[in-house]
Structures are given as structure tokens and as C-alpha cells.
N, C-alpha and C positions, 0 to 999 in steps of 0.2 A: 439503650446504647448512648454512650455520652458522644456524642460529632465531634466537639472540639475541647482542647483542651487549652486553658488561662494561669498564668503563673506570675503570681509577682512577684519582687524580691528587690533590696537594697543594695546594690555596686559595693560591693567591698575591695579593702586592696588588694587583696591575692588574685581578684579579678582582673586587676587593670596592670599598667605599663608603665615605666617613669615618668611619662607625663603626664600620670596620675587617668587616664581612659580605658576605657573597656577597652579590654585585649584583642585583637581580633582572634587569635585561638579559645578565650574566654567565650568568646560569641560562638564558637559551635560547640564547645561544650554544653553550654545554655542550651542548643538546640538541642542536642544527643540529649540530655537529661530531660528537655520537655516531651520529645519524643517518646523513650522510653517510658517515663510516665505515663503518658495518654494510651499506649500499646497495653503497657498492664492492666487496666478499664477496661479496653476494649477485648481482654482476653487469649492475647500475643504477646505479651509480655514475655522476656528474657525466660525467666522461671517457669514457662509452661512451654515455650519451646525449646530449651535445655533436655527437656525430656522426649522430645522427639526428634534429638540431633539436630536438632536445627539453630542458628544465630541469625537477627539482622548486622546486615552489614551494607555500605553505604558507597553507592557506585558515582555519584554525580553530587554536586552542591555548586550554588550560586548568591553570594550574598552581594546585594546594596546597601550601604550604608549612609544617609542623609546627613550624621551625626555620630560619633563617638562620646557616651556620656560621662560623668567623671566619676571618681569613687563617691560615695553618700547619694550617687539619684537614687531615685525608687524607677522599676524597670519592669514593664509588663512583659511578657512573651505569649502570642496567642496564634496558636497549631493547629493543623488535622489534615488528613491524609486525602485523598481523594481515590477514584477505582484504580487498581492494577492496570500500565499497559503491556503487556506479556509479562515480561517475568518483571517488572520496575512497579516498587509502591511509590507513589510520588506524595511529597508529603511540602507542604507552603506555610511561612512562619510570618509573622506580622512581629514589630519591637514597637510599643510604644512608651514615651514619658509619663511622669505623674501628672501632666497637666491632657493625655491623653493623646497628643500630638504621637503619629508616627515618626520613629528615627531610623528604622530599616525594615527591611524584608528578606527572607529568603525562600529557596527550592531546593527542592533537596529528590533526589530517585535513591531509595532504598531496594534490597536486594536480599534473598533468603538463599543461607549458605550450610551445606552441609556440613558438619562440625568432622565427619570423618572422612569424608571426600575432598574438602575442601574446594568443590562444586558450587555451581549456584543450582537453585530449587525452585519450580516452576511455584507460584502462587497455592496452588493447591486450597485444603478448608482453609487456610489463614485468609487468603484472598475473599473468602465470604466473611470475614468480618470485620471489613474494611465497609465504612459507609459510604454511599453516594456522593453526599455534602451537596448534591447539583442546586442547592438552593445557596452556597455560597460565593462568593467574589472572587476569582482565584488574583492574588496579587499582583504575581507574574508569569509570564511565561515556563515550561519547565527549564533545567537547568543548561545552559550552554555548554560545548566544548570549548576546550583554549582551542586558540586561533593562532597562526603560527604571528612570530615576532623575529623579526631580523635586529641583528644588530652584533656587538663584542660579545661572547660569550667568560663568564666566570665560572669556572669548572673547579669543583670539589667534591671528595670522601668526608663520608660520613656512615660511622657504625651505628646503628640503634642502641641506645644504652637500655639499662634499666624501663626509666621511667618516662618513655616513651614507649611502651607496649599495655595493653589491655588486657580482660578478662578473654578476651577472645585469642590469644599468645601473637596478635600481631600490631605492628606499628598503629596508634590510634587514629582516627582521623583525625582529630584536632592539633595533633602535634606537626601536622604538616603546614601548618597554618604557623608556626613556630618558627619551622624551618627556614619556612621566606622568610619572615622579619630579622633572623638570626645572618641570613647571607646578605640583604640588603645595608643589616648592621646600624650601628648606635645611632653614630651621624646622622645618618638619612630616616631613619624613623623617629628621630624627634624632632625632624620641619615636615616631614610627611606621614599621611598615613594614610592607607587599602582602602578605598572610597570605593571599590566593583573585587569583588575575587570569584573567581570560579576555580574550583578543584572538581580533576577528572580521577579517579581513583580506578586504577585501569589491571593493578595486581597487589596484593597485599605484598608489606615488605614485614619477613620473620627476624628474630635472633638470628644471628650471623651475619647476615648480609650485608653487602657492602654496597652503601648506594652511593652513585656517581651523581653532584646535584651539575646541572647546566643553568645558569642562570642569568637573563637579558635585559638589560634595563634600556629603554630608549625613549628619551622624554620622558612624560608622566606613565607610561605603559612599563610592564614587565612579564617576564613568564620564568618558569621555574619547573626544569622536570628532574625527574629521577628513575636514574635507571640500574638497573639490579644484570647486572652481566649486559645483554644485547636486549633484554625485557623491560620496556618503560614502566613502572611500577606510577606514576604518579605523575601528572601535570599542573602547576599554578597559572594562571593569567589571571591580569585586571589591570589597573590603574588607580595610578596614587595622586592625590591632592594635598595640596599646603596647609597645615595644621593653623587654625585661628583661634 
């Protein structure tokens, strides 16, 4: 059984953002992709549970970020899951540089979805093959909820186009990592950028839907939800810092 799973890789530009850094939507695809990976090894992989109606899909995530790196680093990513807490796989990401230094972390609760129900799925055999790890470090704590934020509200529509939906026919997770930086807008993310983000992933958004975003900036803090008729479909928080 492999525990953990190590990926390197060099920043290219379709990863990053006009100030030339890793995307913060780039960063969980990195993670999706590391995940998925290490799932196939361990025997959970997409392609074996396809065949039993079944998809992961991803209920909570929490990233820090110490650094944002530029196009041309070289970029480690190093992953692994830990036991089921009822129906949540929880899974913890380490990012470090070439010179080995950590430049973030993340937590992530993953979730088994019925592809015809469109249910969640109790752990079941996949949950036995999920390893212990108890001899590893956990980085951080599991992944927070957004916490509420007061302040002016900026309210907008937005339809899911194309290329923001998946093999699983719903909005990705990573594209919601988009969506903030997209309502925060040009100005402000290129003297700032997502130093803490938590996404709460609370309903899939499909084809059609029309999401309502409500978005609050107050000081270095923001939050960012979305809602699908009177159904919260998605919440951002965290906090931005001044790009150096």
C-alpha cells in the first residue's frame, strides 16, 4: 500500500495569473490531480469506482498559503488521506519549493457520491482502503467552515458556462476559486492575494442554474457565497494580503 503520494512539477504559465503566481484555482487543481492520483494506487481511483456508481466529490477545503510561486519554480506537492470520520475522507497536502522549504498546506474532506442518486455514500469497502497514516504529522487541523462577515454586500448572476463543469456534469471545485478572484476583479488582485481560503461546498451547482454570488470585502477579510434559488450551493472566506 503506498501512504502517501509526492509529485513534482515546474509552474508553467497556464498555471499562474498576470502577476505571473500560482493561481489560486491552479492550487486545487494540483490538489484534485494529486489526490486522484494517489486514490488510483490505492485502488479508488475514479475508473474503479465509475463502475460502482460511485464519484469522489469534495465537501470542505482549507488552504494556507505562506507564498505564491512564480512561473519556472519547481513545485513539490506531498498528500495522503487519513481514516474516514463517518461519511468524510479527510485528506492534508504539504506544497513545498525546490530548495525544500514549505510554501503552503492544505485540508481537504472528501465525500462518496452516488452517480444516480446523486446522494452521498457511507464509506463502505472503499473506507478499508484508506490507510491509518497514525505515524504521520497531520499539518493542520481539518478544514474550517466560513465564518460569517459583515459588511456592504456585492450581489451578482452568474450562469455556469461550458468550461467550468467536469467529468462529474457539475460546476468543478476549482472553479470556484475563480469566481472570487473574478468578483474581487483585476485591481485588487494584483496588489493582493488569498493568503487563507476556506471553501464550504454545501450543494453542487448543474447546467442551468443560475447562481446568485453575494460577495463582502471588509479590510483584508472576504467571503463569497452562492446561492441557487433559496439553496446555498457554496461559501468562500479567508483573507488577503499585499503582494510583495
Amino acid at each position: 500500500m503506498v501512504n502517501t503520494y509526492d509529485e513534482t512539477f515546474t509552474l508553467r504559465p497556464r498555471d499562474c495569473d498576470l502577476n505571473e503566481k500560482w493561481r489560486p484555482s491552479a492550487v486545487l487543481e494540483t490538489m484534485q490531480d494529486a489526490a486522484g492520483a494517489h486514490s488510483i494506487l490505492l485502488g479508488c481511483g475514479r475508473d474503479e469506482l465509475i463502475k460502482k456508481n460511485m464519484v469522489w466529490v469534495i465537501a470542505r477545503c482549507e488552504v494556507h498559503m505562506d507564498r505564491y510561486p512564480s512561473v519556472g519554480e519547481q513545485i513539490t506537492v506531498h498528500t495522503f488521506p487519513t481514516p474516514t470520520r463517518i461519511c468524510f475522507f479527510p485528506r492534508y497536502y504539504v506544497f513545498t519549493d525546490a530548495r525544500g522549504e514549505m510554501i503552503g498546506k492544505a485540508g481537504t474532506l472528501w465525500l462518496l457520491l452516488d452517480t444516480t442518486t446523486r446522494r452521498m455514500l457511507p464509506p463502505g469497502d472503499v473506507g478499508k482502503l484508506i490507510p491509518e497514516n497514525k505515524d504521520l504529522s497531520i499539518p493542520m487541523n481539518l478544514p474550517a467552515t466560513v465564518g460569517n462577515l459583515q459588511g456592504d454586500e456585492f450581489v451578482s448572476e452568474y450562469r455556469p458556462v461550458y468550461t467550468d463543469l467536469d467529468v462529474n456534469g457539475h460546476v468543478n471545485n476549482t472553479r470556484y476559486a475563480d469566481w472570487l478572484c473574478n468578483t474581487l476583479g483585476i485591481d485588487l488582485m494584483t496588489e493582493y492575494e488569498p493568503e487563507h481560503i476556506i471553501l464550504n461546498y454545501n450543494h453542487e451547482v448543474l447546467p442551468g442554474h443560475v447562481v446568485t454570488l453575494h460577495r463582502i470585502l471588509k479590510g483584508n477579510e472576504y467571503r463569497l457565497s452562492g446561492k441557487v434559488g433559496d439553496t446555498t450551493a457554496f461559501e468562500i472566506g479567508g483573507t488577503l494580503r499585499r503582494r510583495v
